[in-house]
PAPADREN-744815 format. One record per atom (N, C-alpha, C): y negated, z, x negated. Coordinates in steps of 0.001 Angstrom, whole numbers, padded with zeros to 6 digits, always signed. Layout:
N
YZX...
# end
This chain:
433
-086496+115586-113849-086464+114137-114087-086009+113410-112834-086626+112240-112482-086642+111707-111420-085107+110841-111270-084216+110333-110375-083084+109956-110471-082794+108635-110947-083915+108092-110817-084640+106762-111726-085085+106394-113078-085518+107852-113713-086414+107892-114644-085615+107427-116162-086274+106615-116547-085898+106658-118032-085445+107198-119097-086333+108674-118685-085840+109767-119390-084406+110060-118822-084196+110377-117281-082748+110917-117532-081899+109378-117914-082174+108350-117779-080822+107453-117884-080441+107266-119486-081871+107650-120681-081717+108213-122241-080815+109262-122389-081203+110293-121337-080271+111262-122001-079048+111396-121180-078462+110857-120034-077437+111189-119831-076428+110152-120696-077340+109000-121311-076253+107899-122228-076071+109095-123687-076925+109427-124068-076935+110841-125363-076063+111320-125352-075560+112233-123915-075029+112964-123583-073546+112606-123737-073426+111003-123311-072067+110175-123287-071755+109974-124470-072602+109642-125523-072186+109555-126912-071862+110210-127482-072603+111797-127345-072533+113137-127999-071090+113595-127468-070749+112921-126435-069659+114005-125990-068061+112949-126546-068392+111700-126959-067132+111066-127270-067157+111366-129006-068409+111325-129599-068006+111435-131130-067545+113249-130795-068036+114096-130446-067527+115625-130273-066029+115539-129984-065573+114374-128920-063847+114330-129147-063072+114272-130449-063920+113107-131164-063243+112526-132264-063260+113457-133032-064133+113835-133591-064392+115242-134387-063273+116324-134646-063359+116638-132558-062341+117857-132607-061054+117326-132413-060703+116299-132249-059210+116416-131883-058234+116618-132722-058137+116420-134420-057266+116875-135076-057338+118577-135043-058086+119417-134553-057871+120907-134329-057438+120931-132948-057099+120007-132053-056461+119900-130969-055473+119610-130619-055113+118341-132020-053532+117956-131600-052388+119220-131936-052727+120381-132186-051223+121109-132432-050672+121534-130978-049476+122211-131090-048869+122311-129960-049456+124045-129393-048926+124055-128261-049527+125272-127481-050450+124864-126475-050685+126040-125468-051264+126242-124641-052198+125501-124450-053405+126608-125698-054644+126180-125742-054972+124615-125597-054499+124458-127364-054759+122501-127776-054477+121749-126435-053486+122362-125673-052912+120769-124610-054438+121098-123582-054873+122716-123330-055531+122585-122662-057028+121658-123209-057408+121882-124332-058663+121634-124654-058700+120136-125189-057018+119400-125152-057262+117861-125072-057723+117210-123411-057338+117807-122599-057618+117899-121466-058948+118062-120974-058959+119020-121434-060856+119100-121455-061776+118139-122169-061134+117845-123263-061942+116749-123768-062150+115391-123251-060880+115311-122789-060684+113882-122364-061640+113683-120944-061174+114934-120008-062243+115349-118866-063606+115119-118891-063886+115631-120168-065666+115684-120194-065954+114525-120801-065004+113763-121546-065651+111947-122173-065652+111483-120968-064516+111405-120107-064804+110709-119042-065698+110724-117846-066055+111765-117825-067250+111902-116546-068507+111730-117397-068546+111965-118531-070188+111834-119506-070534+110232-119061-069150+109561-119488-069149+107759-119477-069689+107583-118128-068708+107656-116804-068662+107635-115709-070488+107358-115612-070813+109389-115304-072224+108988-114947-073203+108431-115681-072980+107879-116915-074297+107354-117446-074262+105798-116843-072675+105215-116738-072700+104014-115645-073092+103595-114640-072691+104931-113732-073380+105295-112536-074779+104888-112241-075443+106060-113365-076212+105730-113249-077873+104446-113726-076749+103787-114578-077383+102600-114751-077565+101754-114119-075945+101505-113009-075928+100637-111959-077214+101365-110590-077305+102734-110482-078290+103030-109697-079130+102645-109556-080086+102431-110938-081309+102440-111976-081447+101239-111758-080489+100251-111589-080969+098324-111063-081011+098079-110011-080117+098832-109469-079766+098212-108026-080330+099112-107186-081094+099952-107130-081614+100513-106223-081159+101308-104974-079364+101897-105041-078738+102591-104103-079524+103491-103428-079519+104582-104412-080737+105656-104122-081842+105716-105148-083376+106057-104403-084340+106189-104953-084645+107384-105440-083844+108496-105039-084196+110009-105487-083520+111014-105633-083230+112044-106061-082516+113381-105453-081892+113394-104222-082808+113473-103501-082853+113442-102225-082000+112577-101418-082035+111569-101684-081193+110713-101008-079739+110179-101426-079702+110802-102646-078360+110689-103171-077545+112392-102470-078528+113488-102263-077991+114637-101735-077626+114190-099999-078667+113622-099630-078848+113293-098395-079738+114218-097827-080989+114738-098656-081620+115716-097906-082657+114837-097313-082660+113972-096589-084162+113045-095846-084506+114229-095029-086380+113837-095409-087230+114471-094300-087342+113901-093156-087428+114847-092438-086848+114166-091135-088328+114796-090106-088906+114785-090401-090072+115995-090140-091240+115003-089554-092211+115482-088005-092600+114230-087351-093455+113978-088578-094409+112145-088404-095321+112238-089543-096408+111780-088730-097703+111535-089005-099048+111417-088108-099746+110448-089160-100269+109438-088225-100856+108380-089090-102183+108919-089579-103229+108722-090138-103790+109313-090928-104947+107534-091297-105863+107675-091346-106809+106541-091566-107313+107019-093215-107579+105760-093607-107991+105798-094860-109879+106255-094757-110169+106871-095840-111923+107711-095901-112181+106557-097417-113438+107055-097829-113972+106449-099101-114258+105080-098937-114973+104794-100010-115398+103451-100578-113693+102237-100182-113201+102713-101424-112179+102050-101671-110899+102563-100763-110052+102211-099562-108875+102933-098839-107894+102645-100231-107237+103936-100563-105896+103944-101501-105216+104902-101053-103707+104202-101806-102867+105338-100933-102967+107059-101388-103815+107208-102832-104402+107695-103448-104239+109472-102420-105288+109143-101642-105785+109443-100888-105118+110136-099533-103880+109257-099225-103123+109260-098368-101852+110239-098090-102083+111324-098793-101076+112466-098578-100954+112985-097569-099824+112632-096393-099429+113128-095362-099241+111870-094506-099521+110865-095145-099733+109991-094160-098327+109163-093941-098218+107461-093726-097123+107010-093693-096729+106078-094612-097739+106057-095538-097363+105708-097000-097961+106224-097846-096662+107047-099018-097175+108062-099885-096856+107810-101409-097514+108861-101938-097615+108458-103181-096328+108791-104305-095709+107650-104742-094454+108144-105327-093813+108326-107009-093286+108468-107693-093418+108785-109179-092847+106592-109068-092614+106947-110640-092645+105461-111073-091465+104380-110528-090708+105256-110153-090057+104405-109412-089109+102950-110418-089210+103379-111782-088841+102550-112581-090021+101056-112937-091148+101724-112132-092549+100464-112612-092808+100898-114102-092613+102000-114693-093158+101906-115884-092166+101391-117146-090847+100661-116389-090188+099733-117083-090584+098566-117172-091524+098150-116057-091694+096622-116179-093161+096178-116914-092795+095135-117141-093774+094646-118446-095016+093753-117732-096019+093087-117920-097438+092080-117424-097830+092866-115998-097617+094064-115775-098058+094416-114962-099586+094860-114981-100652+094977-113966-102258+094947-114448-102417+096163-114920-103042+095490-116169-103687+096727-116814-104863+096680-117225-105951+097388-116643-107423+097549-117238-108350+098008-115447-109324+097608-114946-109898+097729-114178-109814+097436-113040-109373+097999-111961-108929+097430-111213-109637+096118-110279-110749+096151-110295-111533+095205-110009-111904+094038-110480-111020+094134-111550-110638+093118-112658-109420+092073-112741-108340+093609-112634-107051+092478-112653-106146+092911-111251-106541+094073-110854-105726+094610-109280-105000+095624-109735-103956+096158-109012-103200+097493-109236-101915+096877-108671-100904+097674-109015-099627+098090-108519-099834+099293-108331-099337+099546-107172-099060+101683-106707-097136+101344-106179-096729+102702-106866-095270+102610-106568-095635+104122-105289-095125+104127-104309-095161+104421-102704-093548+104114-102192-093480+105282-101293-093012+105486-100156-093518+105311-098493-092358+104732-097829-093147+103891-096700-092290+105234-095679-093069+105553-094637-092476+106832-093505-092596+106033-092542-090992+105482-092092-090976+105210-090210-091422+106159-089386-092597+106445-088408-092807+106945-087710-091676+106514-086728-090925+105731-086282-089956+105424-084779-088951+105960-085389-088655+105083-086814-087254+104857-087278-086574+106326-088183-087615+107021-089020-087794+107747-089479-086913+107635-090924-086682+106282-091254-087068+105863-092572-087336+106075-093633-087441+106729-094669-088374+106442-096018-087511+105509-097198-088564+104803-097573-088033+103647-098056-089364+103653-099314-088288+103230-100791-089593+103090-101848-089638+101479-101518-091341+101619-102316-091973+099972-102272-092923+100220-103127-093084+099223-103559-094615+098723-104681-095536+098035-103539-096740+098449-103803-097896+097431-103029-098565+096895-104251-098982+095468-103842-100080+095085-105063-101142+094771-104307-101791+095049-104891-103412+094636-104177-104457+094197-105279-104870+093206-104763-105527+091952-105968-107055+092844-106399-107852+091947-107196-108746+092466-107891-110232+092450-106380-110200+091664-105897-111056+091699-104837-111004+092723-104049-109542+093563-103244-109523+094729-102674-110609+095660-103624-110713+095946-104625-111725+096775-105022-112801+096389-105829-113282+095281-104936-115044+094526-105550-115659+094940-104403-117264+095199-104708-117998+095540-103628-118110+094210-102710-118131+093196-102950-117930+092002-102038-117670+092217-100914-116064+092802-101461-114736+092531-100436-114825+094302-099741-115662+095077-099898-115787+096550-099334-115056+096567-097788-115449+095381-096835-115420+095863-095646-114180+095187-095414-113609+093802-096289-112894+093113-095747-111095+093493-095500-110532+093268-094468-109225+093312-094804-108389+091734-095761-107775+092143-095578-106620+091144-096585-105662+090678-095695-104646+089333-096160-103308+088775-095895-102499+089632-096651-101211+089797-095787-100107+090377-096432-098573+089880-096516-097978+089646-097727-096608+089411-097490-096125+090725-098353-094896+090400-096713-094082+091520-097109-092776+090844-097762-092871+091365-099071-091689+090980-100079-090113+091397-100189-089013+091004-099781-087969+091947-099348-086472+091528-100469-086317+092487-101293-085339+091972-102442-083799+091754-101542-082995+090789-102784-081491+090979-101838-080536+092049-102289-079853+091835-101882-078446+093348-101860-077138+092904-102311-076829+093530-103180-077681+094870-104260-078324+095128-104431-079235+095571-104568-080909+095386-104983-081697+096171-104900-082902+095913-105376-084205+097044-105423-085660+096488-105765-087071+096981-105246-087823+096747-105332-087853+096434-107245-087126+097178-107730-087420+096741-109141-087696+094918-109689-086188+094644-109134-085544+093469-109396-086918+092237-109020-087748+092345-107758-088686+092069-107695-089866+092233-108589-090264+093389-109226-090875+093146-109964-090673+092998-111604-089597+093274-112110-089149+092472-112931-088497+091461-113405-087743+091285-112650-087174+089749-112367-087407+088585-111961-088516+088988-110610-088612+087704-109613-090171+087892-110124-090702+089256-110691-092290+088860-111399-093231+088773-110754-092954+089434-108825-094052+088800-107759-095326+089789-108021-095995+090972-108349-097049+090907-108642-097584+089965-110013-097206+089706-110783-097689+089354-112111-097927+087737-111692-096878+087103-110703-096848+085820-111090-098055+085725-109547-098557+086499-108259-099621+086633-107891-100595+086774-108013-100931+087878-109401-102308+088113-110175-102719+086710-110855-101932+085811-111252-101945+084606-112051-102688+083774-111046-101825+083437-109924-102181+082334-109351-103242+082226-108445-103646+084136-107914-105209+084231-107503-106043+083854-108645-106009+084331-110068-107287+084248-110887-107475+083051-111007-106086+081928-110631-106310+080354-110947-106865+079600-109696-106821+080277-108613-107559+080252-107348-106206+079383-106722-105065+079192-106797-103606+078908-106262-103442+079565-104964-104028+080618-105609-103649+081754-103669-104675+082372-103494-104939+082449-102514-105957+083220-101753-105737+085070-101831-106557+085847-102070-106080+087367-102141-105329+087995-100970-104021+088434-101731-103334+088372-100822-102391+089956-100863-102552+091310-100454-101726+092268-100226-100528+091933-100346-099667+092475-101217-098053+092033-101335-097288+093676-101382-096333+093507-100311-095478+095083-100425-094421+095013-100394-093432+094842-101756-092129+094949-101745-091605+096138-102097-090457+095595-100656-089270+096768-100614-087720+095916-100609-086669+096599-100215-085432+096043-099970-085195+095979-098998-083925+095484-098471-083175+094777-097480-083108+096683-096402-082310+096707-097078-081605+098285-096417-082716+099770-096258-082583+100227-094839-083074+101208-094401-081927+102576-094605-080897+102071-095084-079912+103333-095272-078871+102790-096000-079408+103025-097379-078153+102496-098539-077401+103715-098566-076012+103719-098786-075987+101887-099354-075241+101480-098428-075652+101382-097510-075103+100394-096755-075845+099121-096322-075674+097879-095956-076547+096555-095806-077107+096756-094649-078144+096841-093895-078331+097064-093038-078676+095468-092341-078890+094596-093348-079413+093197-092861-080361+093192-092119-081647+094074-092225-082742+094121-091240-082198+093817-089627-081420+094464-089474-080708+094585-088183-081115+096213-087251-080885+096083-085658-081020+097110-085226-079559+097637-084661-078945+098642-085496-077645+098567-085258-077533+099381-083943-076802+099202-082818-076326+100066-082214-076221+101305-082294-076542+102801-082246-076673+103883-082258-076466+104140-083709-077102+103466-084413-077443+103504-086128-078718+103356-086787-078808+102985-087524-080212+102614-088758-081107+102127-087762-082131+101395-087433-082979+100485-086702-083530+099719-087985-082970+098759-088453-084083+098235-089536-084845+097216-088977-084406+096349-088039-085826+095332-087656-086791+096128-087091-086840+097114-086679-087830+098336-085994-088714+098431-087602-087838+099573-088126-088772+099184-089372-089703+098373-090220-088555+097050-090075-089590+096057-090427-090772+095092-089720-090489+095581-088685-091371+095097-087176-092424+095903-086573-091901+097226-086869-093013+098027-086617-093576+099122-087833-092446+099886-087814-093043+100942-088974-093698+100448-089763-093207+099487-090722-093826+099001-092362-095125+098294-091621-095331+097560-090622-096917+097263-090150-097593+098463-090175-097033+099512-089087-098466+100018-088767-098607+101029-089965-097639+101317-090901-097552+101843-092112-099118+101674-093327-098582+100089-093273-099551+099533-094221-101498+099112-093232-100907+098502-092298-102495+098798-091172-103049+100282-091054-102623+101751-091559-103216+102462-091042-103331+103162-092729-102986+102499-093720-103325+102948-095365-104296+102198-095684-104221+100699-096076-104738+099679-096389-105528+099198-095516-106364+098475-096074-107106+096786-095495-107054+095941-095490-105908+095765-094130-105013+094602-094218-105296+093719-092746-105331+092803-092289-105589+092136-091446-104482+092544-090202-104764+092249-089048-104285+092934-087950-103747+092053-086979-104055+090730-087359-103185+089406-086389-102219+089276-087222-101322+088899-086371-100319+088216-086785-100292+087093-087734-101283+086107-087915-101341+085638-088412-102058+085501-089741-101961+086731-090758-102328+087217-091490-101089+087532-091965-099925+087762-091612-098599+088411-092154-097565+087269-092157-096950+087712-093543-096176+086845-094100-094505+087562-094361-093267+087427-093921-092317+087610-094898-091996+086485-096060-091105+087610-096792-090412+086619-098332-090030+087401-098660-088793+086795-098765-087293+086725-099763-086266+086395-100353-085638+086937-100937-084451+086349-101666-082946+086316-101260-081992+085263-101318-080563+086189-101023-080647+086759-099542-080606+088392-099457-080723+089132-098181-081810+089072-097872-082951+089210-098559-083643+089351-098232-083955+088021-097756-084362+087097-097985-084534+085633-097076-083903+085622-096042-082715+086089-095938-082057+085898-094207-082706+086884-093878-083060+088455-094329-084017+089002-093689-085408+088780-093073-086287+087593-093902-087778+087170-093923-087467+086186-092282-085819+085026-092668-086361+084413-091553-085885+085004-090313-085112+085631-090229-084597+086272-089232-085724+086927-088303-086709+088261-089539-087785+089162-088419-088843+087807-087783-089115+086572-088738-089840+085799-088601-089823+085112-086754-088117+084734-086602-088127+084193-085752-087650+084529-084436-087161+086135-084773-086921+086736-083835-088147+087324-083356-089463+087493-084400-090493+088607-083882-091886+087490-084439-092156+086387-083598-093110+085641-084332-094705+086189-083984-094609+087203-083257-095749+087898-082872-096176+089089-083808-095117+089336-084805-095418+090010-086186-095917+089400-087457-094536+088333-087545-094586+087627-088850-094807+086009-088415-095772+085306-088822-095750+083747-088322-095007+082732-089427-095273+083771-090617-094462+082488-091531-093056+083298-092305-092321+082750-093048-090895+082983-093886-090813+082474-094348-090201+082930-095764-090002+082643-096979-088271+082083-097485-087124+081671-097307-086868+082133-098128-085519+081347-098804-085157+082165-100191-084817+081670-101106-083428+081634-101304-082536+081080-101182-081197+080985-100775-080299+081993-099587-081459+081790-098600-080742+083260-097803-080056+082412-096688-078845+083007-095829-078126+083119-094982-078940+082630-093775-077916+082058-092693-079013+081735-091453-077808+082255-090220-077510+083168-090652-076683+083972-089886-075670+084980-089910-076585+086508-089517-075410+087448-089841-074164+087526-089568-073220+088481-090465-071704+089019-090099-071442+090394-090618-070948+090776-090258-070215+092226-090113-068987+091607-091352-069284+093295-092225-068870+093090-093536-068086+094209-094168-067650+094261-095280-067664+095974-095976-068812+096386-096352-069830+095855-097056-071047+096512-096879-072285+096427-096026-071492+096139-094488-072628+096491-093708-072027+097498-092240-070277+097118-092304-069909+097900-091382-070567+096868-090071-069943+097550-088810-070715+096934-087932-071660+096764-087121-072300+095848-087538-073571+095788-086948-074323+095640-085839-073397+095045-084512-073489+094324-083348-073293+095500-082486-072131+096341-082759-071164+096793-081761-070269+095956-080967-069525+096629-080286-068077+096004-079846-068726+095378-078555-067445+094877-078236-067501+094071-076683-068322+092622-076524-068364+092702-075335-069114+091392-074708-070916+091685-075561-071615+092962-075270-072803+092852-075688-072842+092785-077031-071686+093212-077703-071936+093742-079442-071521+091374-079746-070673+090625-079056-071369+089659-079485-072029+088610-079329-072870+088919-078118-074026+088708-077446-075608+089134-078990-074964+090032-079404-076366+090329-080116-075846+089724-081712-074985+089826-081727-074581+088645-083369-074572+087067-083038-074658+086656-081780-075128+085602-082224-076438+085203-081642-077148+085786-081229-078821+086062-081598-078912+085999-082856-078214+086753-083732-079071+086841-085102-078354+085603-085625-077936+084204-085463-077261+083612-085464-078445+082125-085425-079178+081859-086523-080481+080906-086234-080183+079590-085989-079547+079035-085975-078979+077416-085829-078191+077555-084234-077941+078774-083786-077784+079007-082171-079219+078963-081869-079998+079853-082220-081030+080284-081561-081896+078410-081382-081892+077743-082876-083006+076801-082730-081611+075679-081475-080658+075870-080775-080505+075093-080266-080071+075401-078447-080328+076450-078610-080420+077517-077536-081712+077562-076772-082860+078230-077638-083485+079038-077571-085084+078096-077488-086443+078501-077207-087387+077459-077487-087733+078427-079410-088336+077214-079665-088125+077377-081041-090055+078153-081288-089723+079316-081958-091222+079945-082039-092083+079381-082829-093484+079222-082828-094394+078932-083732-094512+079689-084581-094113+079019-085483-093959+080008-087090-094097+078604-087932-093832+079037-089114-093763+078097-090389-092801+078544-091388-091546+078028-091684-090678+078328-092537-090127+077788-093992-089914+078152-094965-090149+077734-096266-088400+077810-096749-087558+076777-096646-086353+077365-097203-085838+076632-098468-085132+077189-099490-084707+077074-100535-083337+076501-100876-082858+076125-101449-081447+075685-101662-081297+074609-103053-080015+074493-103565-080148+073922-104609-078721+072688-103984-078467+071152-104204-077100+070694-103735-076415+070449-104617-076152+071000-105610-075376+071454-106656-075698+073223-106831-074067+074129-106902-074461+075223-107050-074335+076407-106335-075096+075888-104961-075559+076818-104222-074390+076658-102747-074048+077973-102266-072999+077644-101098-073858+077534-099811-075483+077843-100106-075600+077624-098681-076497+076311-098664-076498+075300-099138-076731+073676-099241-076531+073632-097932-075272+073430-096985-074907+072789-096095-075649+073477-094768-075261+074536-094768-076591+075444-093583-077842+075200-093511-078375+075231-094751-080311+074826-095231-080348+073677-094745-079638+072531-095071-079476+071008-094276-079552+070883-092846-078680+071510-092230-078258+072023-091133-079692+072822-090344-080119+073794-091117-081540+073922-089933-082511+073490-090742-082768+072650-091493-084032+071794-091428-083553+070670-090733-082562+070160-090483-082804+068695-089459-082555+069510-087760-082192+071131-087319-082396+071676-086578-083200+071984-085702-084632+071803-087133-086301+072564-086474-086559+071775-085459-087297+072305-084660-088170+071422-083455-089704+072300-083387-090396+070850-083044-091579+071600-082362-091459+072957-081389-092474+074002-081529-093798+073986-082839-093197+075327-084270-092342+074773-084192-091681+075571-085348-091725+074635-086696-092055+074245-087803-092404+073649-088982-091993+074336-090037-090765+073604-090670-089486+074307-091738-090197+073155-093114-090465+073909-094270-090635+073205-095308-089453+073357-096517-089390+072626-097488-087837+073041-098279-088089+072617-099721-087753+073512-100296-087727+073203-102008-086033+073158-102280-085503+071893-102365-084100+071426-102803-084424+071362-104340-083060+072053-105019-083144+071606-106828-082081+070644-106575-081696+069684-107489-080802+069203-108219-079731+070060-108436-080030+071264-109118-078453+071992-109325-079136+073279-109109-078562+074486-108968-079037+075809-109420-078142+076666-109130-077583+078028-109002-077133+079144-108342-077843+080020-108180-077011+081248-107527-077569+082492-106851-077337+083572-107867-079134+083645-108300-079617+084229-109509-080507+083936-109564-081345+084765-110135-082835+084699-110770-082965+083834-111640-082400+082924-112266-082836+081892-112908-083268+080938-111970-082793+080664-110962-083201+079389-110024-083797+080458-109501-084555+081161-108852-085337+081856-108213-086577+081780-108593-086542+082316-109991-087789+082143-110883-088143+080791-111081-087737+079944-110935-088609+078571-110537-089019+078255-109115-088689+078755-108549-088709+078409-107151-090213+079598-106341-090170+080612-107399-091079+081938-106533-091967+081169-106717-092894+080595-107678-094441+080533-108093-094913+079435-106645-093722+077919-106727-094551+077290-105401-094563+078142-103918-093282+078930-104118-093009+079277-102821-094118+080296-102469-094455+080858-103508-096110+082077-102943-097070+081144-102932-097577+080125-103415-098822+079223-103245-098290+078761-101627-097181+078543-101113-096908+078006-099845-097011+079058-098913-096513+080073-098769-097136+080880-098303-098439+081641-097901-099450+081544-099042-100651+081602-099660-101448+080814-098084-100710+079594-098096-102046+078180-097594-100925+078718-095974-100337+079656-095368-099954+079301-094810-100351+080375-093370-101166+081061-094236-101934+082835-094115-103169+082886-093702-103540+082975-092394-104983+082833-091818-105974+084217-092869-106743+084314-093938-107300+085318-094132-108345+085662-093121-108254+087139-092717-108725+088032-091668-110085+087869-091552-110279+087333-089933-112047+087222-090312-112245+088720-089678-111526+089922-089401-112136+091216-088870-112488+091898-090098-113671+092483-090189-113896+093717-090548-113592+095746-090396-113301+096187-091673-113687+097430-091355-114854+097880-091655-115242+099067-091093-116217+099830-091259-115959+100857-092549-116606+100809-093358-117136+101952-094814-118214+102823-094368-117799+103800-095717-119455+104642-096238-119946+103696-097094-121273+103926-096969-122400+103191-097487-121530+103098-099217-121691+101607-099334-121112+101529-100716-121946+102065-102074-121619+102592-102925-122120+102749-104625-122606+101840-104894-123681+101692-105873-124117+100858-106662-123006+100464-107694-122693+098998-108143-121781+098483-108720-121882+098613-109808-120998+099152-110624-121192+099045-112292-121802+097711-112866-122333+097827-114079-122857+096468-114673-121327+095887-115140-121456+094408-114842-120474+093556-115508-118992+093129-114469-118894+094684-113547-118067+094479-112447-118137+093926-111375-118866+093113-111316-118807+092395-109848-117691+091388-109800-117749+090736-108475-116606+089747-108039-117192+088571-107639-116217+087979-106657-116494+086907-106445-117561+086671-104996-118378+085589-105043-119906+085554-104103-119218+085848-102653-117743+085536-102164-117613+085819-101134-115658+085372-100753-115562+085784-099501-113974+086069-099402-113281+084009-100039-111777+084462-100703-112088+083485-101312-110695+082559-099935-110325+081691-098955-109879+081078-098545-108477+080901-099258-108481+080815-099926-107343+079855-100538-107440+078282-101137-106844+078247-102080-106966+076173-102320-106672+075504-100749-107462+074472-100643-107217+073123-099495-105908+073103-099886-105260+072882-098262-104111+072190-098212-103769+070903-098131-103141+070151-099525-103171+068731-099425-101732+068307-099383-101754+067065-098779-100070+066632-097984-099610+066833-098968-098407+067287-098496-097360+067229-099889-096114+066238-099136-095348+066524-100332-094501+065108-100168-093842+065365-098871-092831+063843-098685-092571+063904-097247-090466+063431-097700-090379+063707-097069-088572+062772-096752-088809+061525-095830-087874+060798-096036-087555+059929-094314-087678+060226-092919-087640+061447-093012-087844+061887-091480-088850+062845-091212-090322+062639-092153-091115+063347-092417-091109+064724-092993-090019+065373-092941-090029+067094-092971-090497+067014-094527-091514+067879-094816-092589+068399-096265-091202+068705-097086-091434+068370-098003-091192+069155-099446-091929+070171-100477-091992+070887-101076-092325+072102-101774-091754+071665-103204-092395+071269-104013-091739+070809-105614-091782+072078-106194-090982+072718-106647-090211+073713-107532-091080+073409-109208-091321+074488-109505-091533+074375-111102-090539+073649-112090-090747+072870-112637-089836+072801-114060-089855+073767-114967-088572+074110-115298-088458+075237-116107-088693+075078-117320-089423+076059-117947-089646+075926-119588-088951+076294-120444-088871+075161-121329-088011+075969-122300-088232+076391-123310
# end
C-alpha cells in the first residue's frame, strides 16, 4: 500500500480503534498487582498510543503532502543519472514514458478527488498523477498534469499547447490543488465555455526537499529549487508532452508559497516564465524554522536575500517584461500592505494586474473565488504556440470524436476595469451560496 493510499490511512485508523477498545476490554485482567499486569498495562498503553500517533501522522501526511512515498519518508531517493527520452505515437503520453523525466505514478491520492474527467479523453481531457526527475537537480517531485480534450483530437495531432505551471503553498500538496483550489475541473469548465484557451496545467508544490520550505530558492550547497523550477520541470514537460517552447507560452500560479514562488521564478527568470499568478503570496523571502537558511551567511548570503526581495528588485533593478496578476483582500489578509506597495511599484514594461476583495483570509475559501478569474487571466495572457511537432501518420478518427475546426486562441481580450491611476483590475467571482 502506497504511503498515500486510502487503503493504508482505513486501516491504520482500524488498527487505532481496534487497539483502544482491546485496552478497554483487557484492562480489568490487568489491573491486579504483579509483575506481569504492571507490565501488560504498559504495553497497552504503549500500543494505544503509537496506533493513535500514526494514524495522525498519517493523516496529516495524506493532506499535506510531506512525503509522497516509502521512499522518501525512508530517504531512499534515486539518485541514478536519467536520459531524456522523446515521446513516439499518435498521441505523446506519459503513458509511454518509462525511463524518462516524467513518470508514471500510483494515485497519488487523485482517486480521492471528486469532478475529475471522466469518459473520453478527447472529450473531456485527462488528469495523469506523475513524477517529475531533475536531470541537474536530481529531484523527484509528485505532480498531476492535465491536459485538455484537444491534446487528444486529431485536429490538434501536431500542435503543442500553453502551459501553467501550478505550485500549491506550504504545507501543502499537489492534492490541495486539486481538491480544494479545483484547478483541473475548474479548467475543463472554462475551456468547454471557451473562457480559456487549451491550456497544459502541471501542479506540484513549493518544496524540492520536504519537509523543509525550500521557497523555490537555490540554496547554497543545498536543494536547488529555482533550478528545478527553471529548468528541470521545463525540459521535463518539453521532452514528454506537447507543449510550446517560447517562453511565452509558459505561465506560473500560485497560492500562499506558492505565489511568492510563481512571482519570484517569474521575475527573476522572465526568459522562462512571462506571466505570474498569484494569490496572497509574499513579495519577499526570509529564513525561517521551516526553511532553515536559505541565503547563506555573510556579505554574499545577504546579497542573495535581498534579490529575492521584489519591491528591492522593482526599485533597484530594470523591471522585466512579464505580466503579473496579484491577489489580496483589505480586510483579513496580512499581506494588503505589500500587494499595495508593488502594484503602485510596477514600472514599464512590467504590467501588475490585481483582484482586491473587500474582506477575505488565508484559505481556500477566498482562493476559491479568486482561482476561476485568475486562470481566464492568465489564459488571455499566454501566446498559444504557433510551432509544430512532427507525428506518425495519424488514424482514422472514430465516428462522433472529432474536435474543434482548428487551434482555439482564447476569448478576445476586452479592457477591464481600471483604478485612478490606470492599473487593471481582475473582478473576483461572487461567491455562491
Amino acid at each position: 500500500m502506497g504511503l498515500t493510499s486510502q487503503s493504508l490511512e482505513y486501516t491504520v485508523i482500524v488498527l487505532a480503534v481496534a487497539s483502544v477498545a482491546a485496552t478497554v476490554w483487557l484492562w480489568p485482567r490487568l489491573s491486579r498487582r504483579g509483575v506481569g499486569p504492571v507490565l501488560g498495562r504498559l504495553g497497552a498503553i504503549a500500543v494505544t498510543q503509537l496506533s493513535i500517533v500514526c494514524a495522525l501522522a498519517l493523516a496529516v501526511n495524506t493532506n499535506f503532502e510531506f512525503y509522497g512515498n516509502w521512499d522518501e519518508l525512508l530517504g531512499n531517493n534515486d539518485k541514478a543519472p536519467v536520459s531524456v527520452s522523446q515521446g513516439g505515437g499518435q498521441y505523446a503520453s506519459v503513458g509511454n514514458m518509462k525511463g524518462g523525466l516524467i513518470q508514471p505514478a500510483g494515485p497519488q491520492g487523485l482517486d480521492r478527488v471528486s469532478g475529475l474527467p471522466k469518459g473520453p479523453p478527447n472529450q473531456v481531457g485527462k488528469v495523469e498523477s506523475v513524477r517529475i526527475i531533475g536531470r541537474r537537480t536530481r529531484a523527484i517531485n509528485p505532480g498531476f498534469v492535465y491536459l485538455p480534450p484537444q491534446y487528444f483530437q486529431q485536429q490538434y495531432r501536431r500542435q503543442r499547447f500553453p502551459v501553467m505551471v501550478v505550485i500549491s503553498g506550504y504545507p501543502g500538496g499537489i492534492m490541495n490543488l486539486a481538491q480544494h483550489l479545483q484547478v483541473p475541473q475548474n479548467a475543463g469548465k472554462l475551456i468547454s465555455q471557451g473562457r480559456m484557451q487549451p491550456t497544459v496545467i502541471v501542479m506540484v508544490r513549493p518544496t524540492i526537499a520536504p519537509p523543509r520550505d525550500t521557497e523555490c530558492v537555490d540554496v547554497p550547497g543545498g536543494p536547488q529549487a529555482e533550478t528545478f523550477f527553471t529548468k528541470d520541470l521545463p525540459d521535463a514537460m518539453k521532452a514528454t508532452y506537447r507543449v510550446g517552447h517560447d517562453p511565452s507560452a509558459w505561465g506560473a500560479f500560485g497560492y500562499s508559497s506558492g505565489g511568492t514562488c510563481s512571482l519570484q521564478l517569474a521575475m527573476r527568470n522572465p526568459k522562462v516564465y512571462t506571466s505570474a499568478v498569484s494569490l496572497s503570496g509574499d513579495y519577499a523571502i526570509k529564513d525561517d524554522l521551516t526553511t532553515g537558511s536559505l541565503f547563506g551567511p555573510g556579505p554574499e548570503g545577504a546579497k542573495r536575500e535581498r534579490e529575492h526581495d521584489l519591491l528591492w528588485r522593482m526599485k533597484h533593478l530594470p523591471a522585466p517584461q512579464i505580466s503579473a496578476l496579484v491577489a489580496s483582500s483589505r480586510k483579513g489578509e496580512a499581506d494588503y500592505g505589500a500587494t499595495m506597495n508593488f502594484l503602485h511599484a510596477a514600472k514599464s514594461p512590467m504590467t501588475v494586474d490585481s483582484i482586491i476583495l473587500p474582506q477575505g483570509s488565508h484559505q481556500f475559501t477566498t482562493w476559491r473565488r479568486e482561482v476561476v478569474p485568475a486562470l481566464e487571466w492568465q489564459s488571455q495572457q499566454l501566446t498559444f504556440p504557433q510551432d509544430t511537432q512532427a507525428v506518425s501518420p495519424p488514424r482514422k478518427p472514430a465516428p462522433g470524436k472529432g474536435g474543434a475546426s482548428g487551434p482555439q486562441t482564447g476569448p478576445s481580450k476586452s479592457p477591464a476595469p481600471t483604478d485612478d491611476k490606470g492599473r487593471r483590475r481582475v473582478e473576483a467571482e461572487r461567491p455562491r451560496g
